[in-house]
C-alpha positions in Angstrom: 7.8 11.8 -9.3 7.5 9.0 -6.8 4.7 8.5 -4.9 4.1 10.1 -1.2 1.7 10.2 1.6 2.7 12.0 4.4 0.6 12.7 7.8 0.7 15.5 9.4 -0.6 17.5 12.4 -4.1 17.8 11.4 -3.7 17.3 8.0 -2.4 14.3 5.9 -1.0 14.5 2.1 -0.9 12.1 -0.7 0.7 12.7 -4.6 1.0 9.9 -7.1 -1.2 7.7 -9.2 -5.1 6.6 -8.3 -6.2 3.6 -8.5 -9.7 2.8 -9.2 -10.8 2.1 -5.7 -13.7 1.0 -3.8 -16.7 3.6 -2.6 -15.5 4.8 0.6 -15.9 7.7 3.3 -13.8 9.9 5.1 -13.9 11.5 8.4 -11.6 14.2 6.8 -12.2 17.2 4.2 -10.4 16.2 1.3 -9.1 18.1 -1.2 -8.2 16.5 -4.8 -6.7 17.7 -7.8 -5.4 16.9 -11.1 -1.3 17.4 -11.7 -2.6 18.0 -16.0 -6.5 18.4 -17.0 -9.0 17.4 -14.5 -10.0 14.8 -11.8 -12.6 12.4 -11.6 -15.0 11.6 -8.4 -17.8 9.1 -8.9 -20.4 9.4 -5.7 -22.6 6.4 -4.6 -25.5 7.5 -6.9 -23.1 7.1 -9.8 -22.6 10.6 -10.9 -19.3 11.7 -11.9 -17.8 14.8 -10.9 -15.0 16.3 -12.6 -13.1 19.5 -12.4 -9.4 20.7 -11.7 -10.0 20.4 -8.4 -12.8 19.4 -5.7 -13.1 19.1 -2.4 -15.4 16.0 -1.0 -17.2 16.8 2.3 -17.0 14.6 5.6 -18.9 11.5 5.3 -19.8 11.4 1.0 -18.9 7.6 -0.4 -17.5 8.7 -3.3 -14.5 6.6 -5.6 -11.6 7.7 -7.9 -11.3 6.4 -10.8 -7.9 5.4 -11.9 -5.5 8.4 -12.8 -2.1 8.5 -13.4 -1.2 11.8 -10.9 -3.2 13.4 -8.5 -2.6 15.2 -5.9 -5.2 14.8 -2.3 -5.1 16.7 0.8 -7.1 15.3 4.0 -7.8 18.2 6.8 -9.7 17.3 10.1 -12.6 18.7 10.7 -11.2 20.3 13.7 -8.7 22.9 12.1 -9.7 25.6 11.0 -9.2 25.4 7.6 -12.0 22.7 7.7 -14.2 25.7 8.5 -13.4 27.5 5.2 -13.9 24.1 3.2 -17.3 23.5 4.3 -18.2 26.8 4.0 -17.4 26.2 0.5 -19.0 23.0 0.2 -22.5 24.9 1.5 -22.1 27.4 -0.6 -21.2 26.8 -4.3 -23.6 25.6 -7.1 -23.5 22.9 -9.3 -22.4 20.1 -7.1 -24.3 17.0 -6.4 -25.7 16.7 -2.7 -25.2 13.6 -1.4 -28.2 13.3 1.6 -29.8 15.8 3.8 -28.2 14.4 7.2 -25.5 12.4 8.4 -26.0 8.7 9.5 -26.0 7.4 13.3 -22.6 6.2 14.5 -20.4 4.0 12.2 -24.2 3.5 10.7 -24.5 3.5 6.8 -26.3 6.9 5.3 -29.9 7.8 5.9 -29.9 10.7 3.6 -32.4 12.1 6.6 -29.4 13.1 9.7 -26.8 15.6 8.1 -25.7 18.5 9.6 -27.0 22.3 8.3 -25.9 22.8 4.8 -25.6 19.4 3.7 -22.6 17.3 2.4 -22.0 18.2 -1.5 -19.0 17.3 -4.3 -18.0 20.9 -4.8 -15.6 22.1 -8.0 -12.9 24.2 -6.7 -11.1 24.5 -9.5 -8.6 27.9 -7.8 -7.3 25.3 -5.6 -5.6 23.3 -8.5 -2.5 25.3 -8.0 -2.2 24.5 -4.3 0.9 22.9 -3.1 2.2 20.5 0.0 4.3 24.1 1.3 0.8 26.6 0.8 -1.2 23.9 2.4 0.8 23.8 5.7 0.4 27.1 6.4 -3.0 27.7 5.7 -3.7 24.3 7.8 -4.2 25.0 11.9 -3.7 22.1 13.7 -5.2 23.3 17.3 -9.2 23.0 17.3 -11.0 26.0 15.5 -12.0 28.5 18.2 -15.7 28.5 17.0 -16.2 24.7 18.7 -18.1 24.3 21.6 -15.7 24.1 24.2 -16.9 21.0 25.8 -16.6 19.4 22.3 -12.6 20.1 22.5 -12.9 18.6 25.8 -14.2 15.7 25.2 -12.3 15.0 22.1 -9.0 15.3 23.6 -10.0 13.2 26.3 -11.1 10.7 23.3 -8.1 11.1 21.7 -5.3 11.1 25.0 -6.9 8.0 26.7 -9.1 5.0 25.8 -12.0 5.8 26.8 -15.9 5.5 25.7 -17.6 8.3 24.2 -20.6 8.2 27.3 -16.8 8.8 29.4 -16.0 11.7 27.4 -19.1 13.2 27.6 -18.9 13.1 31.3 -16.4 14.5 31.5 -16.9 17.3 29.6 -20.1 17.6 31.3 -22.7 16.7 28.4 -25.1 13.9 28.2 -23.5 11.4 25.5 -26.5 12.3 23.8 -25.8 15.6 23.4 -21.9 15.2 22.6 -23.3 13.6 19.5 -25.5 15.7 18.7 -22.6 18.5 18.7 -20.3 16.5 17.2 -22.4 15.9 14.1 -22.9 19.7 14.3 -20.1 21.1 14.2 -18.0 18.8 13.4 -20.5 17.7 10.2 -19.9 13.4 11.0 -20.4 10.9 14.2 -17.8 11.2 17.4 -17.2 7.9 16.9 -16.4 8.0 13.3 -13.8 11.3 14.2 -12.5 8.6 16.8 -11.6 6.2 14.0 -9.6 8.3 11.6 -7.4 9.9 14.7 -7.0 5.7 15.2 -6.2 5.7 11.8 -3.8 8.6 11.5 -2.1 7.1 14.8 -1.3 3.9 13.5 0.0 5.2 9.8 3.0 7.1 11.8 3.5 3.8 13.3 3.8 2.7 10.3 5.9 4.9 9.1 8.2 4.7 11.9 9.1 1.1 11.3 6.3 -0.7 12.8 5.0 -3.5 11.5 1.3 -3.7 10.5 0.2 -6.0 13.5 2.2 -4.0 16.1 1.0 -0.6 14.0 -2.8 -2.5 14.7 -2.6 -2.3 18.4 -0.4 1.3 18.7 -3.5 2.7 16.8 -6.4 1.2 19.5 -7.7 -1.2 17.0 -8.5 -4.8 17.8 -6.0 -6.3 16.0 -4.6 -6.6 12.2 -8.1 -7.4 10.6 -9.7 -4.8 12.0 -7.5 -2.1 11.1 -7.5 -3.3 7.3 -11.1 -3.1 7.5 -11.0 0.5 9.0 -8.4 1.6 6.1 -10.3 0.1 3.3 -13.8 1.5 5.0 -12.0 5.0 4.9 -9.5 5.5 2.4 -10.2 2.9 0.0 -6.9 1.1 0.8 -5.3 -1.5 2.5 -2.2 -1.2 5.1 -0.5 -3.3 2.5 -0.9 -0.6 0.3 -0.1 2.4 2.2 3.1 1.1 3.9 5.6 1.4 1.1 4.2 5.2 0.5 4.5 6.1 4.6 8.2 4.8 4.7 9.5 6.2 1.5 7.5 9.7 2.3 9.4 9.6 6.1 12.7 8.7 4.9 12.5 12.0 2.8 10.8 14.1 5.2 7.7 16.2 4.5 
């Protein structure tokens, strides 16, 4: 099967071959699991996690090693199928944690600012079987009603305009300090982190529309080419380079 990645509402999908990439960090839940046998995720301390399946918190530097099909799932943290994943990642034993708190923003990890629970490699090995057509359903992409309601506020203004975060707390009426302070809450990473990936997410459909990576750059809010490669690599472990060929080929066959 050829390879995909496809972006969704909410949610975006990849199947195909790993690579063996560079630590990195999402500002996503993902959820990864082997086509045959199991999966490998290395964290920052070295350890390797293996199972069918796992789902890798918000936030953990973790790497794949190379594989030859796997297939990953990325949710928001906003829908409400994030909600069930951490839930999950709070909850289940024999995992590695990975720090105790999250990090300030778009600042390395402390291991001493991480929201309640913690952020832990968890096995999930009943959602090996999951496919692109169960995932869809189960995947909301409105916020989940248990947010603070200034938090939606003030992430839709984040995400509709251009605006700084100390704007978007204004005006959902919140100190910028305590928008933060939410948003690694109950969202379980930085506001400005959560910022970056919707960048992120923006530009891919660009480029999956046609655009080129310069003009895909700019429709995402990013500086320009350099810093979106930096982004990418910073999130996913990839380059635009890499991720182009996969966005066209996945729109010219649909979802």
């Amino acid at each position: 099967m050829a390879s995909r990645f496809f972006i969704g509402e909410g949610y975006a999908t990849y199947q195909g071959p790993s690579a063996d990439n560079s630590l990195h960090r999402h500002a996503a839940y993902q959820v990864t699991a082997a086509v045959e046998g199991e999966v490998a995720v290395v964290d920052e301390r070295g350890t390797c996690h293996r199972g069918p399946a796992l789902i890798i918190p918000p936030m953990v530097r973790h790497r794949m090693p190379g594989a030859p099909d796997v297939r990953i799932w990325f949710v928001e943290p906003q829908c409400s199928y994030a909600s069930v994943l951490r839930d999950r990642c709070t909850r289940f034993p024999g995992t590695t944690p990975i720090g105790s708190d999250l990090p300030p923003d778009d600042g390395p990890p402390t291991g001493s600012d991480l929201p309640p629970g913690g952020g832990v490699i968890t096995a999930a090995a009943d959602l090996h079987a999951l496919r692109e057509e169960d995932f869809r359903r189960v995947v909301e992409p409105r916020p989940f009603r248990a947010l603070d309601p200034r938090l939606v506020v003030a992430m839709e203004a984040l995400t509709s305009r251009n605006l700084l975060v100390a704007d978007a707390a204004a005006q959902a009426g919140l100190s910028p300090q305590r928008l933060r302070a939410l948003a690694r809450l109950q969202l379980g990473m930085p506001l400005a982190r959560w910022r970056i990936w919707r960048r992120l997410t923006r530009a891919a459909r660009a480029l999956a529309d046609g655009s080129s990576i310069a003009e895909a750059a700019l429709n995402g809010g990013f500086a320009d080419q350099a810093h979106f490669h930096r982004q990418l690599r910073d999130m996913l472990g990839l380059t635009p380079a890499t991720v182009l060929p996969l966005l066209r080929r996945s729109a010219a066959g649909g979802p």
